[in-house]
SEVEX-531299 format. One record per residue (C-alpha): residue number from 0; z, y, x. Coordinates in Angstrom, 1 decimal, always signed. Example, Ala and Ser with C-alpha at 12.3 -4.5 7.8 and 13.67 -1.06 7.14 Angstrom:
+-----+--------+--------+--------+
! pos !     zz !     yy !     xx !
+-----+--------+--------+--------+
!   0 !   +7.8 !   -4.5 !  +12.3 !
!   1 !   +7.1 !   -1.1 !  +13.7 !
+-----+--------+--------+--------+
This chain:
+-----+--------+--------+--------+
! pos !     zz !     yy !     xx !
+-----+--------+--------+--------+
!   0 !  -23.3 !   -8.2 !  +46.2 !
!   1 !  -24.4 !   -7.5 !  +49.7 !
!   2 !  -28.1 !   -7.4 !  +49.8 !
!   3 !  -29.8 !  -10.5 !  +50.9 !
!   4 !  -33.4 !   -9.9 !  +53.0 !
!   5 !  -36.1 !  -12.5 !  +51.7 !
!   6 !  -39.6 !  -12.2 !  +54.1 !
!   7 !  -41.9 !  -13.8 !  +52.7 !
!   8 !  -44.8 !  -14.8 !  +55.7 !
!   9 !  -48.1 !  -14.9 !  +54.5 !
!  10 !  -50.8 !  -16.4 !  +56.7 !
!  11 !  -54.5 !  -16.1 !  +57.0 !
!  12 !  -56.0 !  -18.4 !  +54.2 !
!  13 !  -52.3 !  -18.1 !  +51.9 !
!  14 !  -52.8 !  -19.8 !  +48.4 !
!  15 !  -52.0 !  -17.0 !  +46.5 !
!  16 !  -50.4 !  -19.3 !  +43.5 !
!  17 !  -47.8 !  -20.2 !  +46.6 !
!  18 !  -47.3 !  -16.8 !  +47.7 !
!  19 !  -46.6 !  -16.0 !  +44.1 !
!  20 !  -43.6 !  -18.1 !  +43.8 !
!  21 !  -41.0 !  -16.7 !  +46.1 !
!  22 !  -42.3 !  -13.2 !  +45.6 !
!  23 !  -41.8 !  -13.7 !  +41.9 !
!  24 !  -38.4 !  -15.2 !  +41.8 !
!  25 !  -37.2 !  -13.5 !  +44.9 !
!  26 !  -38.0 !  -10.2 !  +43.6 !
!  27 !  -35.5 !   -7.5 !  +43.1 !
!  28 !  -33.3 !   -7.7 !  +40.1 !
!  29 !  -30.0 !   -6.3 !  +38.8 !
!  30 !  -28.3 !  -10.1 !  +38.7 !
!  31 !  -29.3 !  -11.1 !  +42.4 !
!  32 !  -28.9 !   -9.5 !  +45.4 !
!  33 !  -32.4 !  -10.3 !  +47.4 !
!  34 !  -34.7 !   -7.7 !  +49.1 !
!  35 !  -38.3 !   -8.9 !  +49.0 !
!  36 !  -40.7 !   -8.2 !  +51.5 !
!  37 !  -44.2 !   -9.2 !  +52.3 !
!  38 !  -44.8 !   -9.8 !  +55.9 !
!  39 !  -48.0 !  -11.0 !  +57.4 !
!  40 !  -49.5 !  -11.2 !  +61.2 !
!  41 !  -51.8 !   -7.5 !  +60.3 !
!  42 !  -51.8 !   -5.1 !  +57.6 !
!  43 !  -54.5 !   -6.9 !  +55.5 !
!  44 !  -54.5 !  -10.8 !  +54.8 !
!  45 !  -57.3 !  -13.6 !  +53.3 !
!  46 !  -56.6 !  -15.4 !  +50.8 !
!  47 !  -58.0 !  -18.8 !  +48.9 !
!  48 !  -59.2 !  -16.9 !  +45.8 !
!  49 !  -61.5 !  -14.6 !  +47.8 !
!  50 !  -59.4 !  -11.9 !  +48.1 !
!  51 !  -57.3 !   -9.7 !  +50.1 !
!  52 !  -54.2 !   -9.1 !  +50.1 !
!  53 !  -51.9 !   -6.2 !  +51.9 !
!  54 !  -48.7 !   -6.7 !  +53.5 !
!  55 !  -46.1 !   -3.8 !  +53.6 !
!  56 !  -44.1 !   -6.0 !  +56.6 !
!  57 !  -44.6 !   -7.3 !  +59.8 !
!  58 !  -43.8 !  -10.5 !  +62.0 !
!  59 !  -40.5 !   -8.2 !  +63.1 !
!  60 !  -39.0 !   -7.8 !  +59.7 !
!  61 !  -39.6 !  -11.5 !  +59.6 !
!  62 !  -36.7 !  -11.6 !  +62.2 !
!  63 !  -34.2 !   -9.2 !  +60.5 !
!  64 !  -34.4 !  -11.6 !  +57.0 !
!  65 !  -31.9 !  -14.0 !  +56.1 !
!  66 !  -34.3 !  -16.2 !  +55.0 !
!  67 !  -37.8 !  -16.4 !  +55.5 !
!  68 !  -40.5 !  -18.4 !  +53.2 !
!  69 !  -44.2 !  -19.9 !  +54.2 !
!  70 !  -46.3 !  -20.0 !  +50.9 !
!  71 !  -49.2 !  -22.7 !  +51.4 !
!  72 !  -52.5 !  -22.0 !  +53.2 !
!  73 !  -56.2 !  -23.6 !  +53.5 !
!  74 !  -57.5 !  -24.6 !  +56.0 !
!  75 !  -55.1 !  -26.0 !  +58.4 !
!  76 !  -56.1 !  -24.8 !  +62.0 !
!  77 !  -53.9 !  -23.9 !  +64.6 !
!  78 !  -51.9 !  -20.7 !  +64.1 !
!  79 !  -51.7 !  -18.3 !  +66.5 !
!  80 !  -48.7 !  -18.1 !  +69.3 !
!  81 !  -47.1 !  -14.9 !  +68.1 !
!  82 !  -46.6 !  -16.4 !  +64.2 !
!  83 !  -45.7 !  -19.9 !  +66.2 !
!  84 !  -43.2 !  -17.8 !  +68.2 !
!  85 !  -41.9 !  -16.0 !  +65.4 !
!  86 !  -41.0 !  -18.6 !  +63.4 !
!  87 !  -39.3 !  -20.7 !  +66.2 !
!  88 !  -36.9 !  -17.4 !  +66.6 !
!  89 !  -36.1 !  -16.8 !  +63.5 !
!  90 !  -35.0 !  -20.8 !  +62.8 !
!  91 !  -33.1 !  -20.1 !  +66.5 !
!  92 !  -31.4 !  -17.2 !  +65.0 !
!  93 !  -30.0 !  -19.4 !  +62.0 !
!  94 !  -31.9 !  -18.0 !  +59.6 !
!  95 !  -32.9 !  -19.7 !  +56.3 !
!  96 !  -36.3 !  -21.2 !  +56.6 !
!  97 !  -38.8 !  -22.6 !  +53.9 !
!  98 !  -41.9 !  -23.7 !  +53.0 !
!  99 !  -43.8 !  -24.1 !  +50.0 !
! 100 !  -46.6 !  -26.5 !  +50.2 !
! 101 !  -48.6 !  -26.5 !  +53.2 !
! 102 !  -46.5 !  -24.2 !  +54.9 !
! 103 !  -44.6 !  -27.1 !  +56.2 !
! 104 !  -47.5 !  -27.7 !  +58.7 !
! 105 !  -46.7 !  -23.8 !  +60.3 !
! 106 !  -42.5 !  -24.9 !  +60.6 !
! 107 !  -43.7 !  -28.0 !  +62.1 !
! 108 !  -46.0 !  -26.6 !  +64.7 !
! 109 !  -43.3 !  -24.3 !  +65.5 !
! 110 !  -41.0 !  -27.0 !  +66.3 !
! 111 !  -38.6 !  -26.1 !  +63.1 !
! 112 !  -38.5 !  -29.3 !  +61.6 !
! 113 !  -38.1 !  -31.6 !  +64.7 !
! 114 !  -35.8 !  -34.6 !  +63.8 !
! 115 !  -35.4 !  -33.4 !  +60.5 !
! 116 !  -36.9 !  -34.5 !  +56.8 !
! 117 !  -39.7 !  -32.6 !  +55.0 !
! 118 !  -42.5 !  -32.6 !  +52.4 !
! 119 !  -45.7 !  -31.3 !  +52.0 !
! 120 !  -48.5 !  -31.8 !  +49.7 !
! 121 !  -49.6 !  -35.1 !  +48.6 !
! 122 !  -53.6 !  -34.7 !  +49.7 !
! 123 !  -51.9 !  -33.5 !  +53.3 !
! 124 !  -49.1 !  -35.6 !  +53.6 !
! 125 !  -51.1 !  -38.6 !  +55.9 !
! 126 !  -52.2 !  -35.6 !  +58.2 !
! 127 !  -48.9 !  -33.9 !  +58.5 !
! 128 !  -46.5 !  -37.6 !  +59.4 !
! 129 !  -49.8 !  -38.2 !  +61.5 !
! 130 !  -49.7 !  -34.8 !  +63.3 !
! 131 !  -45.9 !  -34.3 !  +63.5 !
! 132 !  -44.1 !  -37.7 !  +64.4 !
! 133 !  -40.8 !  -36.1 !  +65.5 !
! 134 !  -40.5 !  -35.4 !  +61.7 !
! 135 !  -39.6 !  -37.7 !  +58.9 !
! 136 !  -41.7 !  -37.2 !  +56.3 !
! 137 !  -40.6 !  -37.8 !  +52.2 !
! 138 !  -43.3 !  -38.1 !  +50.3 !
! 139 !  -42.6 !  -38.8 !  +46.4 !
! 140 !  -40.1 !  -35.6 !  +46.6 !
! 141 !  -40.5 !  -32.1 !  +44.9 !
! 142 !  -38.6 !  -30.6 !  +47.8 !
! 143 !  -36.0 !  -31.4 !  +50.7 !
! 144 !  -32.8 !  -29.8 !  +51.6 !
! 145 !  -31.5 !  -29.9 !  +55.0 !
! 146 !  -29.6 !  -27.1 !  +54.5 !
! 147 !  -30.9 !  -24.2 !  +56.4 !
! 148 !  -34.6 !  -25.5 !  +56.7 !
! 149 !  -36.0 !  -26.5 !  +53.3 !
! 150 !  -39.1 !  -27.7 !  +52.6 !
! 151 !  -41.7 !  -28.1 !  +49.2 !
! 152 !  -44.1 !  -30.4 !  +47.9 !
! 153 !  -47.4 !  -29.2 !  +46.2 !
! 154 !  -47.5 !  -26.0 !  +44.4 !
! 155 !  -45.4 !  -25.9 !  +41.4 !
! 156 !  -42.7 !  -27.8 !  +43.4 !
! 157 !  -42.3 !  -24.3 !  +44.8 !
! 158 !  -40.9 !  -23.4 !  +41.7 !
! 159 !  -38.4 !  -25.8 !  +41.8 !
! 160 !  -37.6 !  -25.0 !  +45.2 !
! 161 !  -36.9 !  -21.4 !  +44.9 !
! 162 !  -35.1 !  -22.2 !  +41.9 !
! 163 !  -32.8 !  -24.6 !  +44.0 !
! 164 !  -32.2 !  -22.0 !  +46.0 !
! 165 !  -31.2 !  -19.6 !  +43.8 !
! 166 !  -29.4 !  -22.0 !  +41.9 !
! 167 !  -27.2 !  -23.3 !  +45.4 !
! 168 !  -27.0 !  -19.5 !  +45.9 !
! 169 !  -26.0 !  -17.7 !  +42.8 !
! 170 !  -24.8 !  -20.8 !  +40.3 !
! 171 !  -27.0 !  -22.2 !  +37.4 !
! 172 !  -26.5 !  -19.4 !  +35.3 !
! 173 !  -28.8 !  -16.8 !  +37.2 !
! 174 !  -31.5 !  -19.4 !  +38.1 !
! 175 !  -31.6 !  -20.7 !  +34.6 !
! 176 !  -32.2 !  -16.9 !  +33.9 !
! 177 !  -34.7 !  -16.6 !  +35.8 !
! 178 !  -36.7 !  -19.7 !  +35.5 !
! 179 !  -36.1 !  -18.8 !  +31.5 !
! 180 !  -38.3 !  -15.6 !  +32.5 !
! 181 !  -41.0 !  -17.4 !  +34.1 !
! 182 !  -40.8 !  -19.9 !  +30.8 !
! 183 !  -40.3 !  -22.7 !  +33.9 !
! 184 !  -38.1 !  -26.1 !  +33.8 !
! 185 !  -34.3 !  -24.6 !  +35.6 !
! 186 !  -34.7 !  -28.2 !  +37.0 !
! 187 !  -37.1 !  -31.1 !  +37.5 !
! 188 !  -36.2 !  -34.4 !  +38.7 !
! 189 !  -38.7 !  -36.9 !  +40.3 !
! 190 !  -41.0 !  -37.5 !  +42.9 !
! 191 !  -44.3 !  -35.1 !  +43.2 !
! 192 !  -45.7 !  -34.6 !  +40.0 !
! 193 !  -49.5 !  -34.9 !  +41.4 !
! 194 !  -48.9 !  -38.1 !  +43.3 !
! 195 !  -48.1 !  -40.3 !  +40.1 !
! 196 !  -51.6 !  -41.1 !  +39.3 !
! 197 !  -51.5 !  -39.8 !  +35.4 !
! 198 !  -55.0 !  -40.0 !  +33.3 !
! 199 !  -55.5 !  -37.1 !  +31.1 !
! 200 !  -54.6 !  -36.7 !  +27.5 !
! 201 !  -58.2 !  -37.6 !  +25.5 !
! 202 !  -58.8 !  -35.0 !  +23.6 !
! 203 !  -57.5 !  -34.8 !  +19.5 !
! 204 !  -54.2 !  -36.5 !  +21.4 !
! 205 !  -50.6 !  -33.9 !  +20.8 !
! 206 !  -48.5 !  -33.3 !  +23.6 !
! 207 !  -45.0 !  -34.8 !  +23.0 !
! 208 !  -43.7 !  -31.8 !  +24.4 !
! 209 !  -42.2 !  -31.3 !  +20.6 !
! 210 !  -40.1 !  -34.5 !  +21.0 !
! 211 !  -38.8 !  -33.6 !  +24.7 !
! 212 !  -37.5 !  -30.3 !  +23.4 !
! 213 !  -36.5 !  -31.7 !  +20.2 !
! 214 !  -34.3 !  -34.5 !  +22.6 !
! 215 !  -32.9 !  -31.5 !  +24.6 !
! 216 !  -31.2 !  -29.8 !  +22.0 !
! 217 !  -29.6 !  -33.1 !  +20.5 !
! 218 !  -28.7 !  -34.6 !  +24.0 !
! 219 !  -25.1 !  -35.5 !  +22.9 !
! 220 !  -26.4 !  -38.3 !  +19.8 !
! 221 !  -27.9 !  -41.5 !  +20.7 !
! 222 !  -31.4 !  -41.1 !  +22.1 !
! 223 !  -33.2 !  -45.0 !  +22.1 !
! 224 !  -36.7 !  -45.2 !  +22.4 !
! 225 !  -36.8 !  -46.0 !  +18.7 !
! 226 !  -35.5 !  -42.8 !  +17.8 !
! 227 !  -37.6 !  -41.0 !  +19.9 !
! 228 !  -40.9 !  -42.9 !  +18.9 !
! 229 !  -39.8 !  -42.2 !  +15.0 !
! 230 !  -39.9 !  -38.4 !  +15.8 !
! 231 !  -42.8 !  -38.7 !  +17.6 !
! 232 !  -44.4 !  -40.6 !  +14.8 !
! 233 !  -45.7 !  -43.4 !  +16.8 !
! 234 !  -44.9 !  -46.9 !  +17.5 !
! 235 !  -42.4 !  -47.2 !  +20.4 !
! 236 !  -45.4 !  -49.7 !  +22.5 !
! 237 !  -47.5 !  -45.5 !  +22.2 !
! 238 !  -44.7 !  -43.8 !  +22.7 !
! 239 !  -43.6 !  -45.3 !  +26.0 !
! 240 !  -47.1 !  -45.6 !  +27.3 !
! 241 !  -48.4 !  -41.9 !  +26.7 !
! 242 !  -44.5 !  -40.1 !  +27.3 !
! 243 !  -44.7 !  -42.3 !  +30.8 !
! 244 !  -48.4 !  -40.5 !  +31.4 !
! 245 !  -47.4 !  -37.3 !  +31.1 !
! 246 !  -44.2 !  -36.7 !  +32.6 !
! 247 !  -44.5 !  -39.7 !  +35.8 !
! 248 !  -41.3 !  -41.6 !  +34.4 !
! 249 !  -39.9 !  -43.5 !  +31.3 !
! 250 !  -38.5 !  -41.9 !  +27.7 !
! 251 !  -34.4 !  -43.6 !  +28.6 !
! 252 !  -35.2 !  -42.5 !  +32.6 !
! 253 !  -35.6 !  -38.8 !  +31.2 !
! 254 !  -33.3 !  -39.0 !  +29.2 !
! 255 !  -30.5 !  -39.3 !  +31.4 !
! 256 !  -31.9 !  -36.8 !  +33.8 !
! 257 !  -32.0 !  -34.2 !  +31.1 !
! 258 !  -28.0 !  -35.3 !  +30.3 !
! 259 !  -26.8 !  -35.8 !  +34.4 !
! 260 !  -29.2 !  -32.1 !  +34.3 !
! 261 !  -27.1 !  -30.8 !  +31.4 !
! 262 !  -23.7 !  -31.8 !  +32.4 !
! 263 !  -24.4 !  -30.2 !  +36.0 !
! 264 !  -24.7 !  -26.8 !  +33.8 !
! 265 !  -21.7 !  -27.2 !  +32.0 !
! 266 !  -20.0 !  -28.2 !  +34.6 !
! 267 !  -21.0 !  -24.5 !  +36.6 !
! 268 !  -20.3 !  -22.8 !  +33.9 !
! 269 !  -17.7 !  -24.1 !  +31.5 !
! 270 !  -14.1 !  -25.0 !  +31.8 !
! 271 !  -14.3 !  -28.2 !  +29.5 !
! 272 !  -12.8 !  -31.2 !  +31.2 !
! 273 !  -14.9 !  -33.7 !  +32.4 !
! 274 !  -14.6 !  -35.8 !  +29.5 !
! 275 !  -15.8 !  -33.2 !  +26.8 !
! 276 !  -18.6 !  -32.4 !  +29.1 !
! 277 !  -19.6 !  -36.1 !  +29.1 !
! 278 !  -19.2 !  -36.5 !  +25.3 !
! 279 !  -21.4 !  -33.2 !  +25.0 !
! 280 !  -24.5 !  -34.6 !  +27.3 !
! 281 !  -24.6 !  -37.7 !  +25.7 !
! 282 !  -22.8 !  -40.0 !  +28.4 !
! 283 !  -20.0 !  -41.0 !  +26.9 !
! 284 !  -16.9 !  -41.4 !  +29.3 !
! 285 !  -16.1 !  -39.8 !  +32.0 !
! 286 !  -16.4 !  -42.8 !  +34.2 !
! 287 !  -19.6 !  -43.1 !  +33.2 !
! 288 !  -20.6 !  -39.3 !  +34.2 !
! 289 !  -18.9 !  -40.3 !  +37.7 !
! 290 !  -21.2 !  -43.5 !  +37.8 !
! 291 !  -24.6 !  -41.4 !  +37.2 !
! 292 !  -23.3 !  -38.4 !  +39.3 !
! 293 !  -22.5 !  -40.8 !  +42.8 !
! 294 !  -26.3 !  -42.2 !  +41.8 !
! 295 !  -28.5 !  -39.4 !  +41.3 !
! 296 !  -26.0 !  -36.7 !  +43.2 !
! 297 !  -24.2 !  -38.6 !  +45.7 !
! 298 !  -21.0 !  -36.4 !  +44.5 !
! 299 !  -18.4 !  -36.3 !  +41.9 !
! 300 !  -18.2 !  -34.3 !  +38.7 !
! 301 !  -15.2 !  -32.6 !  +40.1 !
! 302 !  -16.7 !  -31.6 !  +43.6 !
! 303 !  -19.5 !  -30.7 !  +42.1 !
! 304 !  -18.3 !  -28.3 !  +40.3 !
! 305 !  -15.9 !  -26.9 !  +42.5 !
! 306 !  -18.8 !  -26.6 !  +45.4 !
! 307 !  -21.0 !  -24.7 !  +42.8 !
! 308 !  -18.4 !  -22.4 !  +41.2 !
! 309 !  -16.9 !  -21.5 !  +44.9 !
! 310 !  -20.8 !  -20.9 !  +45.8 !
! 311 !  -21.5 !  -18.4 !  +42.9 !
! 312 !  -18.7 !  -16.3 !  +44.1 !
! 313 !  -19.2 !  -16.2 !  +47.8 !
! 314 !  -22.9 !  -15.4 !  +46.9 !
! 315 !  -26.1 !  -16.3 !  +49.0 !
! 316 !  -24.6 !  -16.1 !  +52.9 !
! 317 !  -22.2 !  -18.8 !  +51.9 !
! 318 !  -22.9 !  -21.9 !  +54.0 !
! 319 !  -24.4 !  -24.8 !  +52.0 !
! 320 !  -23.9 !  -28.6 !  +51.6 !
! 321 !  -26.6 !  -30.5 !  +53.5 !
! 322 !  -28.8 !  -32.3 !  +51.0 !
! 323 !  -32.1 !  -34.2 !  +50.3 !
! 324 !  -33.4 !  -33.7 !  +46.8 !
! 325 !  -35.9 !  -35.7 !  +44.9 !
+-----+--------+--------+--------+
């Protein structure tokens, strides 16, 4: 595979959790073909934690990379013309641009995101559609698409958003690989995780972690509420009310994300037809995998998988689908 250069642009005051992210899952590895670097405005950069980081690149190599990433940073003040300026460039020169958290307020203020969608953190998000009206702002997302800009919510949505791009890069396979390396969901449907107001678990209380995974690997038998309250060992009024709390959405709601989630991986990498793939996820027909496809998707089965298994071989310069995902 022809090497693909990742810079990854970290700014005075960079979250380091952010900066993490795309350095983590972007680093170099026999399955993918990316070429990390670390690129900063000087040779030594403040972070949130109270400490320093160095940066082997500068703002040039941020204009030789196919696609260039903006971990979050604290506190928003103006950044400084030659970052502005890079940026701007580099979005001119069609390369890939994304953000993770509050990077989204550096693409704005470089004009990246004008007339487009975007994200950022939910305890910024009032300040950003305030600061930035000639961008539409999504705010229960964990990410948007908008093809060659992408933007993420808070934190952790990173994760999901370099696994996106992995996954609309290399195929479900290698980011499952990967996100199986950093013990991380491949995928995560819903709206900000932090913006669903969610009291903590009182202590002596179990996670129901046990019955999620337990549901994963048994996705193709009938999954009610009632089943999954008797595993659980609580009545199905407990179960619904403490699943809801921690995961922001209902037991039959994750349910058919995890199968729509499932049948998107067999789909990438199986040749079952599309009715074996919707007996094995636990949808039944094929014309009901079509219904919850066109919902959640806005695609077919069968276009789905032929956009994702022509995109795993063309590899990461391929040219992908405009989307929005939520």
């Amino acid at each position: 595979m022809a090497a693909h250069r990742v810079a990854v642009l970290a700014l005075d005051g960079v979250t380091p959790l952010d900066l993490a992210i795309p350095t983590q899952i972007f680093t170099t590895r026999p399955e993918t073909p990316y070429e990390m670097t670390l690129c900063a405005l000087g040779p030594k950069v403040a972070t949130t934690a109270g400490f320093a980081l160095i940066a082997d690149g500068c703002l040039e190599q941020v204009l030789t990379a196919d696609t260039v990433i903006v971990p979050g940073f604290e506190p928003i003040l103006p950044l400084p013309n030659a970052v502005l300026d890079t940026l701007a460039e580099a979005r001119d020169q069609g390369r890939r641009v994304v953000s993770i958290c509050t990077g989204a307020f550096a693409l704005a203020a470089a004009g990246v995101l004008d007339g487009l969608h975007a994200t950022t953190h939910w305890k910024h998000i009032d300040a950003f559609e305030r600061d930035f009206p000639a961008v539409t702002v999504d705010r229960d997302v964990l990410y948007v698409d908008e093809g060659d800009v992408l933007t993420s919510a808070g934190v952790c949505c990173g994760i999901d958003l370099c696994l996106h791009i992995v996954r609309r890069d290399l195929g479900s396979e290698v980011a499952n690989q990967i996100a199986r390396g950093l013990v991380a969901a491949p995928h995560r449907d819903g709206g900000q995780a932090q913006y669903v107001p969610a009291p903590v678990a009182v202590a002596g209380e179990a996670s129901l972690s046990g019955t999620r995974g337990w549901a994963l690997h048994r996705l193709g038998e009938p999954l009610t509420l009632r089943v999954l309250a008797r595993h659980a060992g609580l009545s199905q009024r407990t179960f619904m009310r403490r699943f809801t709390e921690e995961t922001g959405t209902t037991p039959l709601q994750w349910v058919l994300n995890a199968r729509v989630g499932r049948a998107r991986e067999l789909l990438e990498t199986t040749g079952l037809s599309v009715d074996q793939v919707a007996r094995d996820c636990g949808l039944g027909t094929a014309a009901n995998l079509r219904l919850h496809f066109r919902r959640t998707l806005d695609t077919t089965p069968t276009a789905y998988r032929r956009t994702f298994t022509r995109s795993t071989s063309r590899g990461p310069d391929s040219s992908p689908a405009d989307a929005r995902t939520g």
